[in-house]
Backbone bond lengths (Angstrom), bond angles and torsions (degrees), N, CA, C in turn:
res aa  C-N    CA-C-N  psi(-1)  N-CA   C-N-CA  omega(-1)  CA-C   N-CA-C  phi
1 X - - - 1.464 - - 1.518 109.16 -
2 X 1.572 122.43 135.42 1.360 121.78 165.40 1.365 141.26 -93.14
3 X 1.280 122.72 117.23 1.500 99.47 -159.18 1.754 94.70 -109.87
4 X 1.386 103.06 161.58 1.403 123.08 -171.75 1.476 101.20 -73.77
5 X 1.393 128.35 146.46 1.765 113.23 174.63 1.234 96.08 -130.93
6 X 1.713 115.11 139.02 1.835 113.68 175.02 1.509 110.38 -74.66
7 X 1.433 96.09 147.28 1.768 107.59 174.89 1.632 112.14 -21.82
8 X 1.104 107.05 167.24 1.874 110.05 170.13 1.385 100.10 105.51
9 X 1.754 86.91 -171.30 1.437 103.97 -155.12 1.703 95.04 -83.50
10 X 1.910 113.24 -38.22 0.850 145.46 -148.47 2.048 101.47 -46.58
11 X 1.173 135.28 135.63 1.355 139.85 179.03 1.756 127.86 -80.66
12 X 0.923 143.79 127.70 1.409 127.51 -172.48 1.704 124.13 -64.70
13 X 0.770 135.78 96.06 1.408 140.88 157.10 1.270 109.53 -0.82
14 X 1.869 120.80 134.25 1.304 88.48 173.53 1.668 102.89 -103.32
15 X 1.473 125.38 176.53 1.480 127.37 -151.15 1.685 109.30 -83.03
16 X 1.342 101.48 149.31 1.803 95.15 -170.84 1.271 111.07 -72.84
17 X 1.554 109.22 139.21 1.103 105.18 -176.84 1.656 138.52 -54.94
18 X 1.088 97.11 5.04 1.853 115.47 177.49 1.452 108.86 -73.31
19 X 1.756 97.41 -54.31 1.874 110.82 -177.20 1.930 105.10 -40.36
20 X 1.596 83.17 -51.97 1.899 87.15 -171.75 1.481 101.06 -54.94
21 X 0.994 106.35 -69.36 1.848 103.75 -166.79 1.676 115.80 -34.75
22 X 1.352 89.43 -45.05 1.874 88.42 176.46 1.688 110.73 -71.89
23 X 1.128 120.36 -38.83 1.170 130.16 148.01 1.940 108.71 -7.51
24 X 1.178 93.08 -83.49 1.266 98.14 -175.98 1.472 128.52 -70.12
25 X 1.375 98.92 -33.30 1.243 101.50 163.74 1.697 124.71 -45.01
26 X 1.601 91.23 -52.61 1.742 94.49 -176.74 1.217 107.20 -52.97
27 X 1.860 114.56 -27.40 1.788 90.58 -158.52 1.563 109.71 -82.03
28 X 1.715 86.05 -14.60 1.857 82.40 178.43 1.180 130.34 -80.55
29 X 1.282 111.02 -15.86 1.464 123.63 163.45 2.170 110.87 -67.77
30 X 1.327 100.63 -34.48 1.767 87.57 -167.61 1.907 85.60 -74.98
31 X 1.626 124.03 -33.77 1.290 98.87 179.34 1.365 141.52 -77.25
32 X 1.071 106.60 2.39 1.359 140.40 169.59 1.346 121.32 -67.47
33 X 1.676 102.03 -65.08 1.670 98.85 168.44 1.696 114.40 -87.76
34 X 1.240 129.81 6.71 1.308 127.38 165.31 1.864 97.51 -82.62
35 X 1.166 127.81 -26.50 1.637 106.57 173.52 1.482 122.27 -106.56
36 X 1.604 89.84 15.20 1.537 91.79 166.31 1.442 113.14 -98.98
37 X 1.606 114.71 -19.93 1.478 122.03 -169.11 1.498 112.95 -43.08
38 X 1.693 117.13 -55.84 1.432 126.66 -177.02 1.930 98.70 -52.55
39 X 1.152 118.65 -49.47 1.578 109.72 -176.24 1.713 112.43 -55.78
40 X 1.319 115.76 -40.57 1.042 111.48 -162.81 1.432 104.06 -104.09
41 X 1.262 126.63 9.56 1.579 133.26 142.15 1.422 107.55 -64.94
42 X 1.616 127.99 -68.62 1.422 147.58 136.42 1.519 86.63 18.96
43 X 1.617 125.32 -91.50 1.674 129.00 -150.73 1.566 102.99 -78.56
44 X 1.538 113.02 -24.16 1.687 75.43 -179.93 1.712 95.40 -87.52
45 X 1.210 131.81 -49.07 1.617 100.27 174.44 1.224 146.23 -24.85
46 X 1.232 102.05 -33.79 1.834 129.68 169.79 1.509 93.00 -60.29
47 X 1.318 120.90 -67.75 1.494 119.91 -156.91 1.512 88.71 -85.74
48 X 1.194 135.82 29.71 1.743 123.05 163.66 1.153 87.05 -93.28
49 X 1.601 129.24 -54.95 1.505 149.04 -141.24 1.204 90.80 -56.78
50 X 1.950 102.67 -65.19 1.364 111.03 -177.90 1.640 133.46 -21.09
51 X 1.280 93.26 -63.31 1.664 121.96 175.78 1.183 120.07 -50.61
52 X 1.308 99.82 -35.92 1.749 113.00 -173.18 1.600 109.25 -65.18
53 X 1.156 98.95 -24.31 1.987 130.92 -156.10 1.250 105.31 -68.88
54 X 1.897 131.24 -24.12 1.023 115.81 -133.04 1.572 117.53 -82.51
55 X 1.030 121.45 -165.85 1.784 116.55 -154.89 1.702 87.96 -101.72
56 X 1.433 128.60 129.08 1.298 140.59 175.57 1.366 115.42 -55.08
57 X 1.091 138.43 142.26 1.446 154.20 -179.24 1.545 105.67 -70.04
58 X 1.017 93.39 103.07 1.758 95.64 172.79 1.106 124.03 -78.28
59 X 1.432 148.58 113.98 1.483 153.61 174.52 1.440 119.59 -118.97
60 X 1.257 98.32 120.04 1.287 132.16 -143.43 2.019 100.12 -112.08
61 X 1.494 104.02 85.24 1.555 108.99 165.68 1.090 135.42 -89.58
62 X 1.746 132.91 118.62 1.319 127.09 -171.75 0.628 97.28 -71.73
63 X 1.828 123.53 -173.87 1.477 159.65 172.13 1.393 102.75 -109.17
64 X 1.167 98.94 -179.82 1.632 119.65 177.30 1.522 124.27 -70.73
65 X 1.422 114.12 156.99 1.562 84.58 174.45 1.473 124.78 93.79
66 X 1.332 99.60 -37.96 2.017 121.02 174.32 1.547 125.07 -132.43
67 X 0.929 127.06 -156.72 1.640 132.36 161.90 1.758 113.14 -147.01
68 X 1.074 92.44 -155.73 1.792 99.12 -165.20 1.553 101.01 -78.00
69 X 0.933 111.89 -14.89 1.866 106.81 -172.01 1.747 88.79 -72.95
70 X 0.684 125.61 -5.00 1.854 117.18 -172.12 1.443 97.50 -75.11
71 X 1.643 133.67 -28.17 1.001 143.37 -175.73 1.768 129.63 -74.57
72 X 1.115 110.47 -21.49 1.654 147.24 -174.20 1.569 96.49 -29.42
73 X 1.854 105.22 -62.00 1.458 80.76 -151.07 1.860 103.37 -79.67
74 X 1.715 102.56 -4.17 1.254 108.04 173.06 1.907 123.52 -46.20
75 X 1.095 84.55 -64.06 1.911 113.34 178.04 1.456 108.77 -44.10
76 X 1.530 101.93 -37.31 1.230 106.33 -147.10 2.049 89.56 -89.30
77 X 1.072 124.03 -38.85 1.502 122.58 155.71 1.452 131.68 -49.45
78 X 1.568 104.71 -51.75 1.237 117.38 173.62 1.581 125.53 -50.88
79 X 1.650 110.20 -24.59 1.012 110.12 -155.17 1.685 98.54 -116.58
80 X 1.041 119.31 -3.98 1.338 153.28 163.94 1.490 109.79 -66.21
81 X 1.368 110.30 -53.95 1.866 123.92 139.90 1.184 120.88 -23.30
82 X 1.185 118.09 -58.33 1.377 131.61 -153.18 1.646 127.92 96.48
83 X 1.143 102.15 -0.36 1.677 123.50 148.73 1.123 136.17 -10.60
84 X 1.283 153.74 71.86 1.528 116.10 177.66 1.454 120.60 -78.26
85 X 1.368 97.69 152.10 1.777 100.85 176.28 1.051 113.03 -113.71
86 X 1.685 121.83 160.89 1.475 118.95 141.66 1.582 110.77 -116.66
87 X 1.397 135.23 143.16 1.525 97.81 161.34 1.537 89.62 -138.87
88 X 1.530 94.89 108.45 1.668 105.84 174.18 1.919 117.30 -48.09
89 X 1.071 102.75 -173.10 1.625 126.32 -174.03 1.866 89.94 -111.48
90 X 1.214 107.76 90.90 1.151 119.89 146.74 1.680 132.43 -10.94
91 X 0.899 150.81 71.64 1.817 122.86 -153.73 1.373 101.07 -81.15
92 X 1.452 132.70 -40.40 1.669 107.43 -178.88 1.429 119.73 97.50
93 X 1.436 96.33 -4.24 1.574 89.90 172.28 1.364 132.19 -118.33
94 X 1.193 119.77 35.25 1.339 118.79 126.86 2.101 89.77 153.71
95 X 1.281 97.52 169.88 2.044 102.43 -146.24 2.167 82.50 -71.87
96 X 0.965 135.87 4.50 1.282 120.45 -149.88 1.984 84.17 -127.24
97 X 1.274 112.96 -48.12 1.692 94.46 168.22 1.470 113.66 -93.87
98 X 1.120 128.69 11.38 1.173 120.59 -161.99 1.622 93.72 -96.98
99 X 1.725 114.64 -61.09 1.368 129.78 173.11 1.546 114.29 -34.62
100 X 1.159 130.26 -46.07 1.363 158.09 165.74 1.433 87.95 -31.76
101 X 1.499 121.95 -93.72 1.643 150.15 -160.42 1.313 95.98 -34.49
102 X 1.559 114.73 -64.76 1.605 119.99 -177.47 1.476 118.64 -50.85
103 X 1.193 97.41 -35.14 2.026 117.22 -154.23 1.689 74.01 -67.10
104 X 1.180 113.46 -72.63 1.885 126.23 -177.65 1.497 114.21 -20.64
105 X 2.110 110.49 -56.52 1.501 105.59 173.62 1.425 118.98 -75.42
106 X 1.540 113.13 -14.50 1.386 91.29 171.49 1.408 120.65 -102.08
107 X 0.913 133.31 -4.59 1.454 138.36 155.91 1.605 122.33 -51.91
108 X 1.596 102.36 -23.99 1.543 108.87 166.79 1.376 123.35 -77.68
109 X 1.431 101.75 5.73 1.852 94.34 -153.72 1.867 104.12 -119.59
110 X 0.851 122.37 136.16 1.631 129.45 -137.75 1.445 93.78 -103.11
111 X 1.129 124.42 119.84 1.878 133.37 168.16 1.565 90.52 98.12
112 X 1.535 104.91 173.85 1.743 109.17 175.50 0.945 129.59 -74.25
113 X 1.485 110.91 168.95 1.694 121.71 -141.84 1.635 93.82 -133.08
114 X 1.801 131.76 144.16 1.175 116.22 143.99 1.295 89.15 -104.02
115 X 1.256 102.15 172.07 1.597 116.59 159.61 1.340 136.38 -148.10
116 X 1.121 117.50 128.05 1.847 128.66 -136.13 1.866 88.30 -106.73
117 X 0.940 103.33 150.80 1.811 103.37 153.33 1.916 102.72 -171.85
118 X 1.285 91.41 148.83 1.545 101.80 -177.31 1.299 117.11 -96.44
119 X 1.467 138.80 158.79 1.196 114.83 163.33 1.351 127.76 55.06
120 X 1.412 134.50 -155.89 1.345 122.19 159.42 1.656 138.11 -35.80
121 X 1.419 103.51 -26.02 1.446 113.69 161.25 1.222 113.13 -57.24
122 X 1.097 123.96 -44.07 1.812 117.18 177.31 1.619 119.02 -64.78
123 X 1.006 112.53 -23.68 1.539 119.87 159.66 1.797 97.60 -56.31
124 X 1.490 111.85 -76.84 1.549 98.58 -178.95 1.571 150.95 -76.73
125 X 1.539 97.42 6.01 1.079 127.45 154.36 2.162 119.83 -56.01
126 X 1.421 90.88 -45.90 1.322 117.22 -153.24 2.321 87.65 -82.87
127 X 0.950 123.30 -35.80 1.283 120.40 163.47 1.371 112.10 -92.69
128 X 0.841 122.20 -67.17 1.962 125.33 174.15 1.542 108.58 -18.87
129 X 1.400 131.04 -28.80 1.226 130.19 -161.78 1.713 117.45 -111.30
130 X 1.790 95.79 -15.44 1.650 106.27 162.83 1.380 125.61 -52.03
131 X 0.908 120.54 126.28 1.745 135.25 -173.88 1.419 114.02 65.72
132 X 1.163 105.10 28.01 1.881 98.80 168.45 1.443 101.79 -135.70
133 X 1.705 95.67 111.85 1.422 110.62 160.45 1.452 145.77 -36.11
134 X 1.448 112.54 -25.72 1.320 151.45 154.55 1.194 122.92 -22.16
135 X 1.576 87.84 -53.02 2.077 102.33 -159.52 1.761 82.48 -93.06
136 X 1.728 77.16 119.94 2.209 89.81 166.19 1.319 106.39 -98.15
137 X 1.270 146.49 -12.12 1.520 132.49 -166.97 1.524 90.97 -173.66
138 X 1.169 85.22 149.75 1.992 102.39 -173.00 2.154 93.06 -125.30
139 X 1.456 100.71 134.77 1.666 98.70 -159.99 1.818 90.15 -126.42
140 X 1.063 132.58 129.37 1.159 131.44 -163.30 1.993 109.77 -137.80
141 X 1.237 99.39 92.91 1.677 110.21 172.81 1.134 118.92 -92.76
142 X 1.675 105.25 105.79 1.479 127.02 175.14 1.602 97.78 23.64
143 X 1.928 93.50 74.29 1.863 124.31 173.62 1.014 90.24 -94.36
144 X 1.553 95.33 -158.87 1.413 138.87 -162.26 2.116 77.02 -153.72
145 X 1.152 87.49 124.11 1.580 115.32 177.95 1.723 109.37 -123.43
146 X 1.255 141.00 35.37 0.917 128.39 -159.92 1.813 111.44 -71.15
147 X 1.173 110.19 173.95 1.378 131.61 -153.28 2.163 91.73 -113.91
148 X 1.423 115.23 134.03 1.217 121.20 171.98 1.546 119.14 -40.50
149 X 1.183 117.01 118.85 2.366 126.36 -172.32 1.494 105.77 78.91
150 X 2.005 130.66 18.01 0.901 130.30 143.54 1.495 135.92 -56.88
151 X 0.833 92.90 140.08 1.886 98.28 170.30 1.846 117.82 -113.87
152 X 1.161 105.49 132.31 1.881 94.85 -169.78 1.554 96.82 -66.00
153 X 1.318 131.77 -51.46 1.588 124.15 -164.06 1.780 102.51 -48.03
154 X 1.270 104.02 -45.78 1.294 93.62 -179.07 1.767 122.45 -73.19
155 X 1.094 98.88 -33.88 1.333 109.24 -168.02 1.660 104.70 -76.50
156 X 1.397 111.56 -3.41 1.375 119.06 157.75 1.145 119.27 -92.67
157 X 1.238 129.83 -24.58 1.653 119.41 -177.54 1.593 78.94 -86.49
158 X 1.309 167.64 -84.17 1.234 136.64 -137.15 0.721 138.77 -12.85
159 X 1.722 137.37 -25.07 1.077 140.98 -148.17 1.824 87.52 -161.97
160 X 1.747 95.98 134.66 1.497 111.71 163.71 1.512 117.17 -58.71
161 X 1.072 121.72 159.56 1.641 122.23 159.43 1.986 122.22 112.28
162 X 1.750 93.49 -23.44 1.727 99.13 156.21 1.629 114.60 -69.71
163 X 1.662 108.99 145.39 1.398 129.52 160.76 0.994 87.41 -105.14
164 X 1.436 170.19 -126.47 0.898 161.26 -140.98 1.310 115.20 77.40
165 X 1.470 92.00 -99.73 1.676 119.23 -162.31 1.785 130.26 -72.02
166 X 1.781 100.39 -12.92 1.629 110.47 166.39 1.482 104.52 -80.26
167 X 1.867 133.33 -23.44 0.728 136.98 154.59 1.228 148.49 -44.70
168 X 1.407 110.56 -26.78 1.181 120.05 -170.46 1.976 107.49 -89.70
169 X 1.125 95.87 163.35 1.934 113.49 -171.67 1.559 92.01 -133.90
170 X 1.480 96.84 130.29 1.571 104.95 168.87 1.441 121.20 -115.87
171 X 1.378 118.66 141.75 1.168 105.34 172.68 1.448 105.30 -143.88
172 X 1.752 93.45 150.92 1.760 95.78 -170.82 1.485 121.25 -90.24
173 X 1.144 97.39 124.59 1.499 114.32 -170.34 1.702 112.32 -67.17
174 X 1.091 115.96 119.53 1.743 120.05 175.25 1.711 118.84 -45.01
175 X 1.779 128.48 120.53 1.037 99.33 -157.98 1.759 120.08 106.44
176 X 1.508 99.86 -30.26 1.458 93.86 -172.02 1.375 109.63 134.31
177 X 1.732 124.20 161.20 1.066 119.37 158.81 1.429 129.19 67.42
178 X 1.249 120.75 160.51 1.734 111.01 -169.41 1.898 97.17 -144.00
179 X 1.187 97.10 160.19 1.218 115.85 175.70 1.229 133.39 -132.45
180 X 1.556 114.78 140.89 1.511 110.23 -161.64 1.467 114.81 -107.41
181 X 1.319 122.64 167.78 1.096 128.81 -154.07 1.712 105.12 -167.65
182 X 1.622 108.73 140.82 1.522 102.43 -161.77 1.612 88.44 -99.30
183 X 1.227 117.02 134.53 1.749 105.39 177.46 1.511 126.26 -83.71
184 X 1.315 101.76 129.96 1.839 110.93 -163.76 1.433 119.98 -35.90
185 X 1.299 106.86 -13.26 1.682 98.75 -156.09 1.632 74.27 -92.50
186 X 1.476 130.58 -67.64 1.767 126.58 179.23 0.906 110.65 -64.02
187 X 1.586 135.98 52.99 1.321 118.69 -177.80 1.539 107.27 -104.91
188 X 1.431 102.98 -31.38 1.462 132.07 -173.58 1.575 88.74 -68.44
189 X 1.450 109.08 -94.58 1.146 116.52 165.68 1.981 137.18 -3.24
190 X 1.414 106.80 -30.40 1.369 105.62 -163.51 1.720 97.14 -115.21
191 X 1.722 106.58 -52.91 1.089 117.22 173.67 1.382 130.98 -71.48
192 X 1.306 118.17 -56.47 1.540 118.09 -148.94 1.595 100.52 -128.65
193 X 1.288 115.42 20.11 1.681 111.70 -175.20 1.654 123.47 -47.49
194 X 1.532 121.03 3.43 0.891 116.79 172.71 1.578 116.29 -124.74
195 X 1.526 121.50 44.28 1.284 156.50 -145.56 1.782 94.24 -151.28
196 X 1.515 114.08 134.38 1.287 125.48 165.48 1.747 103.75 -61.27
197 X 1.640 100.61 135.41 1.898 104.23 178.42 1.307 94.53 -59.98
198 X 0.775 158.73 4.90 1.749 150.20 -177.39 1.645 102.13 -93.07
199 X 1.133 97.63 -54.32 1.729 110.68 176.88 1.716 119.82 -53.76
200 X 2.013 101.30 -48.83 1.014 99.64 -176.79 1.452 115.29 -64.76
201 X 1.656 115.61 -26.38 1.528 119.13 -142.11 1.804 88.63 -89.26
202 X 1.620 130.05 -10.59 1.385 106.41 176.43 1.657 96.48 -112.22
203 X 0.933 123.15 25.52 1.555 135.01 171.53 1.912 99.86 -86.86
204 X 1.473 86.54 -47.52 1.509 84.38 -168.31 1.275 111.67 -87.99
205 X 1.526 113.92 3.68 2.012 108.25 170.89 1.274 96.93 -93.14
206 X 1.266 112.71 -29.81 1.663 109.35 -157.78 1.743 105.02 -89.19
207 X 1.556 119.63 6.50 1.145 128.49 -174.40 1.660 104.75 -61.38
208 X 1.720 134.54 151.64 1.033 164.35 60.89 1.298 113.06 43.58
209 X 1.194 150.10 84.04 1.501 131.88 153.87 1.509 112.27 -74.57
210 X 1.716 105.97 144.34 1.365 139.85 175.94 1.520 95.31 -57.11
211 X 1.236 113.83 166.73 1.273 137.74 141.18 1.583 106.54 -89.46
212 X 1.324 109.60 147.79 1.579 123.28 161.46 1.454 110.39 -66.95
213 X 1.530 139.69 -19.74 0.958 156.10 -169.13 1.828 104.63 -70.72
214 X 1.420 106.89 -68.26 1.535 111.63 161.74 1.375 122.60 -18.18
215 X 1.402 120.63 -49.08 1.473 127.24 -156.36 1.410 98.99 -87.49
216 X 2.063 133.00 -23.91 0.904 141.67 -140.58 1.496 85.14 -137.37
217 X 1.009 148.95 -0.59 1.508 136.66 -179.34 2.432 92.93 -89.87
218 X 1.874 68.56 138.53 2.022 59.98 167.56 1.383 101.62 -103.84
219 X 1.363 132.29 170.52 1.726 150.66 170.62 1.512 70.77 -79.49
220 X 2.001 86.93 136.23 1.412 113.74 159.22 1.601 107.87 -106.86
221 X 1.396 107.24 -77.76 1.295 111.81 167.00 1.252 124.26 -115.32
222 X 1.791 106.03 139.04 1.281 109.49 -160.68 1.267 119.77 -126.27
223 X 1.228 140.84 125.01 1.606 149.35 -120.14 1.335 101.19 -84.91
224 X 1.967 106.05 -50.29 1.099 91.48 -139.63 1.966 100.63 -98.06
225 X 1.160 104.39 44.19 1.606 113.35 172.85 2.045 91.14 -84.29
226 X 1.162 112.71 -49.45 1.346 86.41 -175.92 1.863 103.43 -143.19
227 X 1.560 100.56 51.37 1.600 107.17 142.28 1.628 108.00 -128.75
228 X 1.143 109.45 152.43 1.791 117.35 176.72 1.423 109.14 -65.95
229 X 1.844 107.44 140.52 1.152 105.56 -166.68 2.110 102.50 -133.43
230 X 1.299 91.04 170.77 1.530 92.41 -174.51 1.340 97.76 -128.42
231 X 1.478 137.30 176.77 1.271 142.42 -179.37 1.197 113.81 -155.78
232 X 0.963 123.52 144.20 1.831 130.95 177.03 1.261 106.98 -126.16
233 X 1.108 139.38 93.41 1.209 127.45 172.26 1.483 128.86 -95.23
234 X 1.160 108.98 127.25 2.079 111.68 -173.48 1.465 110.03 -91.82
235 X 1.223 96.40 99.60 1.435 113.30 163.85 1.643 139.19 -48.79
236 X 1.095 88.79 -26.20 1.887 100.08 153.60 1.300 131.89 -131.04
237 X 1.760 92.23 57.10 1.434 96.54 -161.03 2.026 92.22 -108.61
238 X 1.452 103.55 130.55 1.126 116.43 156.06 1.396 156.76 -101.87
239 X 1.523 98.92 27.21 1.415 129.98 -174.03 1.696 100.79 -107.05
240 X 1.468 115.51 -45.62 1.050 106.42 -177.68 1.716 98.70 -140.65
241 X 1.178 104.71 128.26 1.707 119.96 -178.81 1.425 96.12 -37.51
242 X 1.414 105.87 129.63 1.638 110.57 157.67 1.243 111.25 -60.46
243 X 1.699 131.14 -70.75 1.546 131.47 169.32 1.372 114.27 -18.16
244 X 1.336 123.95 -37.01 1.333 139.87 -155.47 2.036 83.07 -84.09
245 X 1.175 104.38 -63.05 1.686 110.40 -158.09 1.555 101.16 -63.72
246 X 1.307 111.14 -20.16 2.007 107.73 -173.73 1.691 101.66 -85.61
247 X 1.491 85.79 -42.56 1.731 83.00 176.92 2.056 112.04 -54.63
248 X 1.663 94.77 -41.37 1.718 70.31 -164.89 1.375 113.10 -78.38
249 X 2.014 124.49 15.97 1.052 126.69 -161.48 1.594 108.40 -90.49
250 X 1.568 74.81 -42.81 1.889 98.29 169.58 1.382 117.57 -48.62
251 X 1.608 112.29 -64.19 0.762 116.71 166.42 1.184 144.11 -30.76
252 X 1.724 126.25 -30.29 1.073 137.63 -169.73 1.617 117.83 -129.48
253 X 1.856 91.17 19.41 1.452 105.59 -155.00 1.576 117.34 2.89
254 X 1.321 102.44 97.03 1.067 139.14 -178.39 1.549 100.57 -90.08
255 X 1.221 107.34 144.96 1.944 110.88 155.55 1.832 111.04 -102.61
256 X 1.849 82.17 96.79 1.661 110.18 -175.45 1.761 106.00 -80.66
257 X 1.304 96.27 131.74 1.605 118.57 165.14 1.685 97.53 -97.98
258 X 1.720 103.27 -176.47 1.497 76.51 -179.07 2.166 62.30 -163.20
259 X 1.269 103.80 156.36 1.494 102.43 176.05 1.488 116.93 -161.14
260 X 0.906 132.50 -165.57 1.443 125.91 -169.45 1.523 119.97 -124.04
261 X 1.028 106.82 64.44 1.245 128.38 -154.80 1.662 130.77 -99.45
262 X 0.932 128.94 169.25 1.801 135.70 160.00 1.518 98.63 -111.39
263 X 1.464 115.02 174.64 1.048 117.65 -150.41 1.987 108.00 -85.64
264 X 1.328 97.15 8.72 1.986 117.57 178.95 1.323 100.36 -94.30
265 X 1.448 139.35 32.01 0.828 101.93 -158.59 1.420 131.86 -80.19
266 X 1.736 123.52 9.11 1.173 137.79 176.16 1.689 103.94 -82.68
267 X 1.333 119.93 0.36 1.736 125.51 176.38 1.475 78.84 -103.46
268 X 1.454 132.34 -97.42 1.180 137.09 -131.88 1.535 103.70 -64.09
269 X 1.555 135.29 -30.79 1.212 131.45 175.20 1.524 103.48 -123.61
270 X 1.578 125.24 62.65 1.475 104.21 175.30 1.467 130.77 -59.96
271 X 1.605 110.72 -24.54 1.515 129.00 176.57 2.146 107.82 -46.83
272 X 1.574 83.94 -57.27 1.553 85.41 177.88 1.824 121.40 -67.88
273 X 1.334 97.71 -32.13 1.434 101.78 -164.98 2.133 88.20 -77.01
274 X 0.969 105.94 -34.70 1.662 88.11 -176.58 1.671 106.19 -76.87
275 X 0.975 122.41 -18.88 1.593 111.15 -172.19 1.576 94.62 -96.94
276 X 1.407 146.53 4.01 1.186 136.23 156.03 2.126 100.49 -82.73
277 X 1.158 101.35 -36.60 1.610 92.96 179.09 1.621 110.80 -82.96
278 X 1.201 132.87 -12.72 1.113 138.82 156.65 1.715 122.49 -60.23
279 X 1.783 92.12 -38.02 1.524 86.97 169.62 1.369 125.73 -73.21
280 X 1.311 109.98 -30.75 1.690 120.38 -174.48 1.558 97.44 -66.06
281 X 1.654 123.41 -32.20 1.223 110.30 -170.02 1.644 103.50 -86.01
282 X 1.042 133.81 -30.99 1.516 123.23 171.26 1.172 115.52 -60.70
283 X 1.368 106.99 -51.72 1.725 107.83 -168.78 1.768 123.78 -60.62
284 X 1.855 114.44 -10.86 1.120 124.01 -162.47 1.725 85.22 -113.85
285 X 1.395 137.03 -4.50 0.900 100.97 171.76 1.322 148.60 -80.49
286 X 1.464 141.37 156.30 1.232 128.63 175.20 1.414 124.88 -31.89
């Protein structure tokens, strides 16, 4: 170290021995944290990585016919995961405002998204998820997967094996338009036959009516041509043809489960139906 000395004859002192010691001290301290810098660059990259990592937002769309409580024992695993969910209120009125509504909640929701829908939800799943980068995997339980200038009414009679449609009760909506409704006494029967009759019989008061609009809306754009998709298909499902559900799995080569099911099958098997949406969420991650 150099020290400055005032004019004169007078000689410089040499420095107390305290100055030196701290002296050295300081320098061992700046070399110290100059070879720690690269490590602790090292951890926050790690914890960027981390961040980057996080577990996708699961959104969870009903079908027709029900509401979001059909999802319960789903959520209730998922989140057990460490998951977060949302699973909106469905509105039901028809695949062209409904897709819209969803597209809206998930566009609010910050980092990636899968997105599940059952039944008629997979119809709005399947537009709701066009042009957002977000959505990593599209998860579809014994849906409606339709194909772009489809219509679901039709795209349900394709295939033998729905009760469906002798089931249904219409009623005309004020304003316009009619609405459907599965009738209580076949409700058990068409939908949920592998559900206690106790279960089915407040399923079917507490049911949701369709719009007539749904059955008559065509798919414009459809997600899962180029996002990854999963499939569940219910094998004793009589709401929507099984043949019908492999075909649209194929179709969209999908990674198909296949189970033994009624047409709930996220009530009657939630264990399976969450570890098929669990897979879509690992397998899409970064």
């Amino acid at each position: 170290m150099r020290i400055n000395r005032p004019a004169g004859p007078s000689r410089a002192r040499p420095l107390p021995s305290r100055l030196s010691r701290g002296s050295c001290l300081l320098a061992t301290v700046c070399v110290v944290a100059a070879s720690a810098l690269p490590a602790l660059t090292g951890s926050a990259d790690a914890a960027t990585e981390r961040g980057a990592q996080v577990k996708p937002t699961i959104v969870l769309v009903h079908g027709a016919f029900a509401d979001a409580s059909g999802w319960s024992g789903v959520v209730t695993r998922l989140e057990h995961d460490g998951y977060p969910v949302v699973a909106p209120a469905n509105p039901l009125r028809g695949l062209t405002s409904d897709s819209a509504y969803v597209a809206s909640i998930v566009a609010a929701i910050k980092g990636p998204v899968v997105l599940v829908g059952h039944s008629y939800g997979g119809a709005v799943i399947s537009e709701a998820a066009a042009g957002n980068p977000h959505v990593r995997a599209l998860v579809y339980i014994a849906a409606f997967m339709p194909d772009t200038g489809e219509q679901l009414g039709v795209l349900n009679s394709r295939f033998a094996g729905s009760q469906l449609a002798p089931a249904l009760l219409r009623t005309p909506v004020a304003g316009g338009g009619t609405d459907f409704t599965i009738d209580p006494a076949a409700y058990h029967h068409v939908f949920a036959q592998d559900l206690s009759a106790a279960d089915s019989r407040l399923m079917a008061v507490e049911q949701r009516p369709l719009s007539s609009a749904a059955f008559t809306d065509q798919a414009t754009t459809v997600a899962w041509h180029t996002i990854p998709s999963w499939y569940l298909v219910a094998e004793q499902d009589r709401s929507i043809s099984p043949d019908l559900e492999r075909f649209e799995a194929a179709r969209a080569h999908s990674h198909t489960t296949q189970v033994d099911s009624s047409h709930v099958a996220m009530i009657s098997h939630p264990g399976v139906s969450t570890r098929v949406i669990e897979a879509a969420a690992t397998s899409t991650a970064p």
